[in-house]
C-alpha positions in Angstrom: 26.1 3.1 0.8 24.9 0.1 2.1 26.1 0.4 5.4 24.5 4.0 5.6 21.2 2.2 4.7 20.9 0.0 7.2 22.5 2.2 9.6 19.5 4.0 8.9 16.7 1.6 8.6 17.9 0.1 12.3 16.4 3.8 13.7 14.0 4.2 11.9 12.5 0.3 12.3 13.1 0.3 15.8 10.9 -1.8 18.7 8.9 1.7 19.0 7.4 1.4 15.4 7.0 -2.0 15.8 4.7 -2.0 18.7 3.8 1.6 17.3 2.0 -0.1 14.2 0.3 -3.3 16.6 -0.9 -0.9 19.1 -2.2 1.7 16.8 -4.4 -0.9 15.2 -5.4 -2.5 18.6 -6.2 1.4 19.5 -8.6 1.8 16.7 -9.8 -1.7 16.8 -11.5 -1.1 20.5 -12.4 2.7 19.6 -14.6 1.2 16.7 -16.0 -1.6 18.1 -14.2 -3.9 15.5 -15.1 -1.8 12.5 -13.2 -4.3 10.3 -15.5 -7.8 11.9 -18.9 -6.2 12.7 -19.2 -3.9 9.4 -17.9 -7.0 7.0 -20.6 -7.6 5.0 -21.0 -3.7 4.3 -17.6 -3.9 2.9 -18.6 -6.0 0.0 -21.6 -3.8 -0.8 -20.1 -1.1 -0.8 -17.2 -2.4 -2.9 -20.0 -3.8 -5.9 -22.6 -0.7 -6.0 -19.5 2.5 -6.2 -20.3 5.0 -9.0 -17.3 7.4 -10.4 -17.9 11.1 -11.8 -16.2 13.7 -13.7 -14.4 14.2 -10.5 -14.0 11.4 -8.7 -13.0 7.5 -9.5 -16.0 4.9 -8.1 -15.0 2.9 -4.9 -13.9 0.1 -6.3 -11.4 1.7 -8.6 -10.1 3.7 -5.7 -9.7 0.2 -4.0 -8.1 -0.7 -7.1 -5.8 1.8 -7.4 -5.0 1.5 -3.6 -4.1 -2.1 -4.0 -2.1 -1.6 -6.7 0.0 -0.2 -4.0 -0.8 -2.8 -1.7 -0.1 -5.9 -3.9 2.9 -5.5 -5.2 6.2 -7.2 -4.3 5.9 -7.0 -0.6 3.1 -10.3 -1.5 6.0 -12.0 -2.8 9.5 -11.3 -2.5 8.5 -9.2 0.9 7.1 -12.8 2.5 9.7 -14.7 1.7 12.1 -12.7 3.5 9.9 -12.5 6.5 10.1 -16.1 6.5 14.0 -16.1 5.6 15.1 -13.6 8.4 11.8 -13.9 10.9 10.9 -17.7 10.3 7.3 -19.1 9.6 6.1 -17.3 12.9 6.6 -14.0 11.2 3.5 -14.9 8.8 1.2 -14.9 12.2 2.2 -11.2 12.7 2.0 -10.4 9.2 -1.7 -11.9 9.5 -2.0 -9.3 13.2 -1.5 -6.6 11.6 -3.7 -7.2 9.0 -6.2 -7.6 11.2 -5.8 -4.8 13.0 -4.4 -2.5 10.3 -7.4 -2.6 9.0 -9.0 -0.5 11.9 -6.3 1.8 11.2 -7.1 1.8 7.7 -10.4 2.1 8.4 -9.3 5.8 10.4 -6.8 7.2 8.1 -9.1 6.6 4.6 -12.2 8.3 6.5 -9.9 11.1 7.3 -8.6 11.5 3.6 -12.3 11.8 2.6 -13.3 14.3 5.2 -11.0 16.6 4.1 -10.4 16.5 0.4 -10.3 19.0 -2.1 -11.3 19.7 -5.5 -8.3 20.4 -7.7 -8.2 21.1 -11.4 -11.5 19.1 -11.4 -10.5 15.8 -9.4 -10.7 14.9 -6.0 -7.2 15.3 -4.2 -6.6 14.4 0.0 -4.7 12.2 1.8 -2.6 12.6 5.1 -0.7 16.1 4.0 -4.1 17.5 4.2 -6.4 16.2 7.0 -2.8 16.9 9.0 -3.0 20.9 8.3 -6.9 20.8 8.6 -7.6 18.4 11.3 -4.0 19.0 13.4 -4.0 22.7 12.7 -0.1 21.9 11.8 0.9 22.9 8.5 4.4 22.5 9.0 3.8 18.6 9.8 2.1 18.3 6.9 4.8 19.8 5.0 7.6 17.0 6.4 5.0 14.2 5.7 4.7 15.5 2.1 7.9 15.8 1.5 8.7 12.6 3.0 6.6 10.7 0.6 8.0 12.4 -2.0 11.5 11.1 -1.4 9.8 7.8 -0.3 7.2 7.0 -3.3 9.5 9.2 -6.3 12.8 7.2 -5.2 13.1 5.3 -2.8 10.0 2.5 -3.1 9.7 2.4 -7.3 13.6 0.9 -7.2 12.3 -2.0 -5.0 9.4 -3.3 -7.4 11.8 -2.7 -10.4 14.5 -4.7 -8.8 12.5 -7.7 -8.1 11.1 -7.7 -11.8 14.6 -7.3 -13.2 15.2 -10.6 -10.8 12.4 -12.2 -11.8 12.7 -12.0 -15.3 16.9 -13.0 -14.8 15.7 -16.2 -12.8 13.1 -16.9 -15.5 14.8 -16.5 -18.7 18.1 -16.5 -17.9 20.8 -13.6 -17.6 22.5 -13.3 -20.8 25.2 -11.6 -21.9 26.7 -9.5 -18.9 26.6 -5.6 -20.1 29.6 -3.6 -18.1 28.5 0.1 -18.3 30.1 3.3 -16.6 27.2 4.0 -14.4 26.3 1.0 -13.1 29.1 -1.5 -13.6 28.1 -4.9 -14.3 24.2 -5.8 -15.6 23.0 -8.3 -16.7 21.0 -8.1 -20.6 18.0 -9.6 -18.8 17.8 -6.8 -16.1 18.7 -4.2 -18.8 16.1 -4.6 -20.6 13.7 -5.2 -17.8 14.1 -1.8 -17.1 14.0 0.3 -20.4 10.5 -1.8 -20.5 9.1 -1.4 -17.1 10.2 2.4 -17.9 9.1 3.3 -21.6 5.0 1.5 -20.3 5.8 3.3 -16.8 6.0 6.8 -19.2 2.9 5.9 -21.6 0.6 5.6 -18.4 1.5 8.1 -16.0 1.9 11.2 -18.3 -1.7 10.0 -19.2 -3.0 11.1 -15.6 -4.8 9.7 -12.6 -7.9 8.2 -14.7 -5.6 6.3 -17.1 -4.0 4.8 -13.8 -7.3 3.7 -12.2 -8.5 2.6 -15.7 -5.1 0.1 -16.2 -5.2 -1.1 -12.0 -9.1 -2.2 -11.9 -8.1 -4.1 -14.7 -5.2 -6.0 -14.1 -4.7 -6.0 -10.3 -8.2 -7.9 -9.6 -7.1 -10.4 -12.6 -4.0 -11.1 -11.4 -4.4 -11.4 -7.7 -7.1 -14.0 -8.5 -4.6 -15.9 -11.0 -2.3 -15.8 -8.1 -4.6 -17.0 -5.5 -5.3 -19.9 -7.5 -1.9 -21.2 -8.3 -1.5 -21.4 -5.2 -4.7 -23.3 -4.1 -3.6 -26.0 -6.5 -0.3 -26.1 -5.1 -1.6 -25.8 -1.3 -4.4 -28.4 -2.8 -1.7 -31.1 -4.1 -0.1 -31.0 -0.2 -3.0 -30.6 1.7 -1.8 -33.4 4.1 0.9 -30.9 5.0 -1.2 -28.0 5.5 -2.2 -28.8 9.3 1.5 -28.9 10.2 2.0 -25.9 8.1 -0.4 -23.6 10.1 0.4 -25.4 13.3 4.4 -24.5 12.6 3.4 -20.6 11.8 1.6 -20.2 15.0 3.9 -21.7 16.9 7.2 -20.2 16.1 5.1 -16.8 16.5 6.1 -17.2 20.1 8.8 -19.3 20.1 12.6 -18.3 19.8 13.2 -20.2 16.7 14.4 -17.1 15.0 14.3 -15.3 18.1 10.8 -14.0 19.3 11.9 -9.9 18.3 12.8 -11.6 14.6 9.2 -13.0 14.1 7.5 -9.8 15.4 9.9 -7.9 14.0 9.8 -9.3 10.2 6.5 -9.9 10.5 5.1 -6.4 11.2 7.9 -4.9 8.8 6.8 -6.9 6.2 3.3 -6.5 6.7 3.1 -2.8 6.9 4.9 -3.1 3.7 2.6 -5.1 2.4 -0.7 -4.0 3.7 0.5 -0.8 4.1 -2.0 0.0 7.0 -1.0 2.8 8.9 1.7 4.0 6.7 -0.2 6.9 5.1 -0.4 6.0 1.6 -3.5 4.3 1.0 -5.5 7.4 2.2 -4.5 9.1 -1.1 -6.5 6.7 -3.3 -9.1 7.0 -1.0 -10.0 10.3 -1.7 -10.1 10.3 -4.9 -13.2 8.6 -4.6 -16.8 9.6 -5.7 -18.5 8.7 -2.3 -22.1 9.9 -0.6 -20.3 9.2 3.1 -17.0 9.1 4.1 -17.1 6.4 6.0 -18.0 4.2 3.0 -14.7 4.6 1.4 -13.0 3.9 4.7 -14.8 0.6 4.8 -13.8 -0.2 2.0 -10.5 0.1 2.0 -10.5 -1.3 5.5 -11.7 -4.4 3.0 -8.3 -3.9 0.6 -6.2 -5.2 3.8 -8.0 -8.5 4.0 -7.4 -9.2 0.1 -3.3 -8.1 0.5 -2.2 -9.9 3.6 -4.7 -12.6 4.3 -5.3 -13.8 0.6 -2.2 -12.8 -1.6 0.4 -12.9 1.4 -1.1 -16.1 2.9 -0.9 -17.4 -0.5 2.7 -16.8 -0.9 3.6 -17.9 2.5 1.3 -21.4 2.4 3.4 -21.8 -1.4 7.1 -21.7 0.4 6.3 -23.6 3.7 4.2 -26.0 2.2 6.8 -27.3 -0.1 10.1 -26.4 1.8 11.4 -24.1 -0.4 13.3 -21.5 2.1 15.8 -21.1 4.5 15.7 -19.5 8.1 18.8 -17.4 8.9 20.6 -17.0 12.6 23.1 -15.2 13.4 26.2 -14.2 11.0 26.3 -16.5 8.1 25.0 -19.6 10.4 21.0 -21.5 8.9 19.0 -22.2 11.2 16.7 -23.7 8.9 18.6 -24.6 5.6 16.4 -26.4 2.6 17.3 -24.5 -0.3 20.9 -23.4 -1.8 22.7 -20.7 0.5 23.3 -18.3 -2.1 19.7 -17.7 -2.7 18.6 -14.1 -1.5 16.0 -14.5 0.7 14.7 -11.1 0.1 13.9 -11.8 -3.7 11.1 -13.9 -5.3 13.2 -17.0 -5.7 11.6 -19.2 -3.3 8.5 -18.4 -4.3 9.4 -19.2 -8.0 10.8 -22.6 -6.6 7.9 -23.7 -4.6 5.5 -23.1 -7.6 8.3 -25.2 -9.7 8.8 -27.8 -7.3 4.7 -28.9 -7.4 4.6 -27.3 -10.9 7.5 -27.9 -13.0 8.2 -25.1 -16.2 5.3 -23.1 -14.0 6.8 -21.4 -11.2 9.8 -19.3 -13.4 7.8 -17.4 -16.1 4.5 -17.5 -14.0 6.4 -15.0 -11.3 8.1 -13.2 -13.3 4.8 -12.3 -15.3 2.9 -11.9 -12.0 5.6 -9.4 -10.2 5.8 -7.4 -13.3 2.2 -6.9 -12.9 1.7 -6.5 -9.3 5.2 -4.7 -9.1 4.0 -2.5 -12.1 0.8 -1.0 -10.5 2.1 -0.7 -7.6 5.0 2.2 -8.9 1.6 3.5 -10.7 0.1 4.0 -7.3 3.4 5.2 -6.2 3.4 8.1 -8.5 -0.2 9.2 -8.1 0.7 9.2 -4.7 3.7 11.4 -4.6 1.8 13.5 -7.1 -0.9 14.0 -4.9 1.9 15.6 -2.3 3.6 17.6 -4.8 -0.2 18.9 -5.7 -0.6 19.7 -2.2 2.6 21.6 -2.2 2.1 23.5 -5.2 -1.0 25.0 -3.3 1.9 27.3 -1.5 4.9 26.8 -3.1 3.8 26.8 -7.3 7.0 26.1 -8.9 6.4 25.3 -13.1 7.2 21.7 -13.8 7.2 19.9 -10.6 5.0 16.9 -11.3 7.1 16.9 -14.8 10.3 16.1 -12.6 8.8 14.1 -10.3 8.0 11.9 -13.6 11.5 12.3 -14.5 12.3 11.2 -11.1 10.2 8.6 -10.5 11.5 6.8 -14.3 14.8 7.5 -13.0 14.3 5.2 -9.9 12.6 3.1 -11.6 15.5 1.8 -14.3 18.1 2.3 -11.7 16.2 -0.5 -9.1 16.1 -2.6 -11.9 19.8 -3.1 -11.8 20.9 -2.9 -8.8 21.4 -5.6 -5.8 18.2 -6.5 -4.2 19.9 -5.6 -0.6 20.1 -1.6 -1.4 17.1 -1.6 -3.1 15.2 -3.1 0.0 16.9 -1.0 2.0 16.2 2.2 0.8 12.1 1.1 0.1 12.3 -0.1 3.9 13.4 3.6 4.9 10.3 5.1 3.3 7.9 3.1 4.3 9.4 3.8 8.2 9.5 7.4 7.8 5.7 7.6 6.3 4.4 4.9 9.3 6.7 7.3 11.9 4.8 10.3 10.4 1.4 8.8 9.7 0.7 6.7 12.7 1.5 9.6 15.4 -0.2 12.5 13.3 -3.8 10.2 13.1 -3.2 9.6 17.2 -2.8 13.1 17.9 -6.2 13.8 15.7 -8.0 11.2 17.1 -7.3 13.6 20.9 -8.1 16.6 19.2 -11.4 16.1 17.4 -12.2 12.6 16.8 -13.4 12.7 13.4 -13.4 9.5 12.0 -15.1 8.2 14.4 -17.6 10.8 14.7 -18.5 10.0 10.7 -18.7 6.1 11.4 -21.4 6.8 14.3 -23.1 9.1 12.0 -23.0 6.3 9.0 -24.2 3.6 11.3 -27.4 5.9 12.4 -28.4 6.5 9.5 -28.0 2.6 8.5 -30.1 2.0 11.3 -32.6 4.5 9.8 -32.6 2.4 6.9 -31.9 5.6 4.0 -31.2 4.9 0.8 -28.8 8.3 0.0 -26.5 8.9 2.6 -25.6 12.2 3.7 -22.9 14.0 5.5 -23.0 17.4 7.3 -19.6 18.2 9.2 -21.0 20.6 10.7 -23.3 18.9 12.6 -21.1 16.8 14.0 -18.6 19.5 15.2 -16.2 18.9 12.2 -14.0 21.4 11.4 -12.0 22.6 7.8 -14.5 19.9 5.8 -14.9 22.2 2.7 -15.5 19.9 0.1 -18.7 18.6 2.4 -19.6 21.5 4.1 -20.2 22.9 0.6 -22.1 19.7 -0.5 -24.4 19.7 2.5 -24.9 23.3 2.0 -26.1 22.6 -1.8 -27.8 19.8 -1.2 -29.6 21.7 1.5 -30.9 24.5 -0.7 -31.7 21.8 -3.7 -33.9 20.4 -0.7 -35.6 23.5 -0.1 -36.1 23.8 -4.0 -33.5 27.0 -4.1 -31.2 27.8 -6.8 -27.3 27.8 -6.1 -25.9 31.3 -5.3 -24.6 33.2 -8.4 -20.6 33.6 -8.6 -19.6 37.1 -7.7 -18.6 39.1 -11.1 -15.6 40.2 -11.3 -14.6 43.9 -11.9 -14.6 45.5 -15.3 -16.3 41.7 -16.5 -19.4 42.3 -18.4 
């Protein structure tokens, strides 16, 4: 199965998406002028002054619920194996595409709001639909939805799982060693890692998308700050090492310590995991949101890249180099960097729990553990509302009774099962999603960008009106040559007549209805 996997993954992750992701962000970097430097300070606005309704969750729980799926373990067991199988120049790419991801993101969550839809009285969108409404192409949409079915109900839950089981194994100890039929050998720590993770997992998501946004703006905020200032104090303790530290990450981005196409390679892999810009699953969170403009949600989630790579990640990766606590591989089973025990995965949170523990002893163990159950947590929560949003859009063709039940099934089932199994599968098979939605997501926004430009037509419409100085924001797609924007076509319209001081149409009666 293994070999499969990364049979698999060394296709999908080829140099094309690589420089398919960097030059995607550089593409939509230039086409907006920089959305993600000049419009910075509209970000944070934006992010504080958000309202939700009955049908929509506010901007910041949207960014919330988004970053639930954004800082997850990717921050922290996802950096350390950057570093591990990239060296410390694969941090420098992770920050790249951060910075220009967040153009992209910028693109793709402005889309999602364009061409959302009111279902069973909540906003729905996300690539599936601005690909049949903007592309014209149902039948890509159907392979992206499908995709990220597969990729957020099976294949990604099992990597957060897997690094909480390891977590709370390297915290607390193993245990006794369970053999079962199913999956041989587990450890009691893991085993009851997952029939937790699970049993909450259940409680929240058969509770629906507002109990989800509810639990992340919460607990991902609280944690990512607790996080952010562990590792302060630790970067604060060594900060005689921290000019070496950035000068070593920006110099082994170009040097062939671990190879130039490991840096670049690890680094954008990792970062895309992370970040998730241009992978086509932060766009679902953003249209659930109650926004006057659509390019105010894609601002701020533009923002949500900024907090995952170049706070959390940067966090994670000052912790490791700062206090030596990795290893570099080569080739084979040869080190080229080698400060920590060889049989240490270097695509789990163990150097990260060591290089809290080394500044912090009796800290760095528990305090992972309790962080990746968090952060790994919300992000299966986003996970779920995000293949749910694709089964949703299926079911608008294909209505088959007790699909989102299964997927729940599905999605618990994943769950427990990457809690444990080996770290290497579970990676594998998350690194196989995310490919397949970047492949998918990244080419379909290109092709829109040729066709109608709509993103960018919404952000020179936002900025006009800025410049106007209004206070209420308004959107017409019509006027800007949008097409297939019913959600806004139909606000406009209403706020038109209530403009005019008219009185919305009456619904046609139905036959034999008195």
């Amino acid at each position: 199965m293994q070999d499969i996997v990364n049979y698999l993954n060394g296709l999908i992750w080829s140099p094309a998406l690589i420089y398919l992701c960097l030059g995607a962000g550089l593409f939509y970097s230039v086409l907006t002028r920089f959305v993600q430097v000049r419009h910075f300070g509209e970000m944070w606005r934006l992010l504080l002054s958000g309202t939700s309704s009955d049908k929509g969750i506010s901007s910041f729980q949207a960014l919330a619920v988004s970053l639930s799926g954004r800082v997850g373990t990717g921050n922290i067991a996802g950096v350390a194996a950057a570093i591990g199988f990239g060296g410390p120049g694969a941090v420098f790419w992770m920050w790249m595409v951060a910075f220009l991801g967040a153009a992209t993101a910028y693109i793709e969550s402005t889309l999602a709001q364009i061409y959302k839809e009111e279902d069973e009285g909540q906003y729905r969108g996300g690539p599936a639909y601005y690909f049949e409404k903007a592309m014209g192409q149902k039948w890509y949409a159907w392979i992206f939805a499908i995709s990220t079915i597969i990729a957020c109900g099976l294949f990604l839950p099992g990597v957060q799982s897997n690094n909480i089981g390891s977590a709370v194994e390297t915290a607390f100890g193993a245990g006794s060693i369970i053999n079962t039929s199913f999956f041989g050998e587990v450890s009691f720590a893991k085993l009851v890692s997952g029939v937790v993770v699970v049993l909450i997992l259940g409680f929240i998501i058969f509770g629906g998308v507002r109990r989800i946004a509810k639990f992340t703006e919460i607990v991902v905020p609280f944690m990512a700050l607790a996080y952010i200032i562990i590792a302060c104090v630790i970067v604060a303790l060594n900060i005689d090492q921290l000019p070496a530290v950035i000068s070593m990450i920006v110099g082994d981005a170009f040097s062939p310590m671990a190879g130039f196409g490991a840096a670049i390679g690890w680094g954008v892999k990792r970062g895309v995991y992370s970040n998730e810009a241009g992978q086509g699953s932060g766009p679902h969170a953003a249209a659930a949101a109650e926004v006057q403009h659509p390019a105010q949600q894609g601002l701020v989630q533009s923002f949500s890249i900024y907090i995952d790579t170049l706070f959390v990640c940067s966090a994670t990766a000052f912790m490791i180099l700062i206090t030596g606590a990795y290893n570099v591989h080569g080739v084979g089973e040869a080190f080229l960097v080698q400060n920590v025990a060889t049989d240490i995965a270097a695509n789990g949170p163990v150097f990260t729990q060591m290089a809290i523990e080394s500044t912090l002893p009796g800290v760095g163990k528990p305090f992972i553990a309790f962080a990746l159950f968090f952060f790994s947590f919300t992000t299966i929560l986003a996970y779920y509302y995000i293949a749910e949003t694709n089964v949703a859009w299926i079911k608008r063709t294909v209505n088959i009774p007790g699909m989102v039940f299964v997927l729940k099934v599905a999605i618990m089932a994943s769950t427990f099962y990457g809690a444990v199994k080996t770290a290497d599968l579970a990676w594998g098979m998350g690194d196989i999603g995310v490919g397949l939605m970047a492949w998918l997501n990244i080419v379909g926004i290109v092709v829109i960008f040729f066709m109608a430009k709509p993103a960018l037509r919404a952000l020179r419409d936002y900025e006009e009106q800025q410049k106007k100085g209004v206070t209420e924001y308004t959107f017409d797609p019509e006027k800007l040559g949008i097409e297939n924007a019913e959600y806004w076509n139909k606000k406009a319209a209403t706020e038109a007549r209530a403009k005019a001081g008219q009185a919305e149409p009456a619904k046609a009666r139905k036959p034999g209805v008195a």
